[in-house]
N, C-alpha and C positions, 0 to 999 in steps of 0.2 A: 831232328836230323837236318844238316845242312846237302843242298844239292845243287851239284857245279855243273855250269852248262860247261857245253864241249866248246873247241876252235872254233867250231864252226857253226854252233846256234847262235840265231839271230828272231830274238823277239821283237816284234814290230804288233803297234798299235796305232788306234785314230779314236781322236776325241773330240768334242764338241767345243766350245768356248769357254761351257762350264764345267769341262772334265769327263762328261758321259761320254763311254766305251759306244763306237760306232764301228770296232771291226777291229781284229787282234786274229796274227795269224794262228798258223800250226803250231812252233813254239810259244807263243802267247796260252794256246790253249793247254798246251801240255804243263808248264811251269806254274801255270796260275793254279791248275788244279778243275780245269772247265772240262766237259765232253765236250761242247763244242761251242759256237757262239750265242746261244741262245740263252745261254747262263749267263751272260753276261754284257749283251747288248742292251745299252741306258743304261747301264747302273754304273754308280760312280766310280773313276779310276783307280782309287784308293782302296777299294775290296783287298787290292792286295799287300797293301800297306804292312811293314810288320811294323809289331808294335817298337822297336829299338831306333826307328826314327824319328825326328825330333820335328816337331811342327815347323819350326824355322827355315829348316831347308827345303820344305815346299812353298810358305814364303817367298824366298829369294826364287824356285823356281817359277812361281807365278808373276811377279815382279819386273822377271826377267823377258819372259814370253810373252806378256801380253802390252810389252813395249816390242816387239816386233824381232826382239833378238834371240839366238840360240841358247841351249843350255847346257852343259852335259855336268854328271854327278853320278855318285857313285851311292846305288842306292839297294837299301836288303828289304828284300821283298816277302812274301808265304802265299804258296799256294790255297786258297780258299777254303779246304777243308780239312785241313791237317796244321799242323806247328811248326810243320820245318819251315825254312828259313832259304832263300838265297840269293846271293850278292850280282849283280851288275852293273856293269858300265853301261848310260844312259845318255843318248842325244835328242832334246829336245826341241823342236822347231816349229813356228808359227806355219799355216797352211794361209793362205788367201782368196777371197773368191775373186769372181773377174774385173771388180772396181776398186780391187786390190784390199778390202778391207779382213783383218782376219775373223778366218770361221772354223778355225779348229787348230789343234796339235795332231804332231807326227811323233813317235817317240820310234827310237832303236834302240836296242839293248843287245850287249852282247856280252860276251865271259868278260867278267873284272879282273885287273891287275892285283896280285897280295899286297903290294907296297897300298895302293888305292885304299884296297880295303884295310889292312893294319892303321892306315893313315884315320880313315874317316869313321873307322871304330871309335878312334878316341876321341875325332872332334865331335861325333854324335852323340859318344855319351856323355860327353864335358856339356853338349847343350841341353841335353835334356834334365841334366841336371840344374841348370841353371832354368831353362823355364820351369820345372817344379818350383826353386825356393825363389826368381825374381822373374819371370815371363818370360813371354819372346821379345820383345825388345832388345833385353839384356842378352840373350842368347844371341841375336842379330850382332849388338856390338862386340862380343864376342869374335863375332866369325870375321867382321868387319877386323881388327884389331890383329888380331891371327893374321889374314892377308896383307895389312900394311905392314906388320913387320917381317915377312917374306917378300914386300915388295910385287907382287902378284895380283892378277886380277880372280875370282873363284874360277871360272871356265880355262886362265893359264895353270892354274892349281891341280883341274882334274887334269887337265889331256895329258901335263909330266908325268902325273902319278899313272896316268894308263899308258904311259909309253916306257916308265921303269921297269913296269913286267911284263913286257910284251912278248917275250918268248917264257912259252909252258902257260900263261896266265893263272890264275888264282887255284890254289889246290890244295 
């Protein structure tokens, strides 16, 4: 079963350097499928990973982030202990401590654009198909290949696609 946040949910998390859950709020715990935070504080971010996303786009998110830049992507997530499935839009950003060196992620998530998600349906499953028969590499120049012939950078890629459906959002 797929489950659409509303206008006005907004999932926020915090993670460590190496992705371990240090604090996810109300919606965090209701979407993922937690009673509360103890299911799920230290364990790794990707719990809730569904399986229809492609190694690569975590990849280019990590890549991204721990050269100190933003990220945002449009990502289908599952509650923890069930199969459903659900899509958001995702801002991910470096946290620093006081010598400015980074020591964790901030992630917000809020309801996905249709265009977003119809969009990155098919570039996900075009990669995943490619890292099955040639890796992530190949799925990387892919994605690479895809934006230079849009002319776009990935982070100008998402915020159009979440500014296409910005009224009613994903449904």
């Amino acid at each position: 079963m797929e489950l659409f946040l509303q206008d006005d949910t907004l999932i926020t998390s915090k993670t460590d350097t190496s992705g371990r859950l240090l604090y996810g709020n109300e919606d965090f715990c209701h979407f993922g499928g937690f009673k509360d935070e103890k299911e799920f504080i230290n364990k790794p971010h990707n719990i809730i990973r569904h399986p229809s996303m492609p190694e690569v786009a975590f990849k280019l998110l990590w890549d991204t982030v721990k050269s100190g830049e933003e990220f945002f992507a449009f990502v289908c997530n599952r509650p923890v202990k069930t199969n459903d499935l659900y899509w958001v839009f995702a801002n991910i950003t470096p946290s620093y401590d006081t010598n400015g060196k980074i020591c964790g992620y901030y992630s917000v998530r809020r309801q996905a654009s249709k265009a977003g998600v119809e969009t990155l349906s098919m570039i996900y499953k075009k990669c995943l198909d490619i890292e099955t028969t040639s890796g992530m590499q190949a799925a990387q120049d892919y994605i690479i290949g895809f934006l230079k012939e849009r002319k776009q950078t990935w982070n100008e890629l998402m915020v159009s696609l979440q500014e296409q459906g910005k009224v009613g959002g994903y449904r």
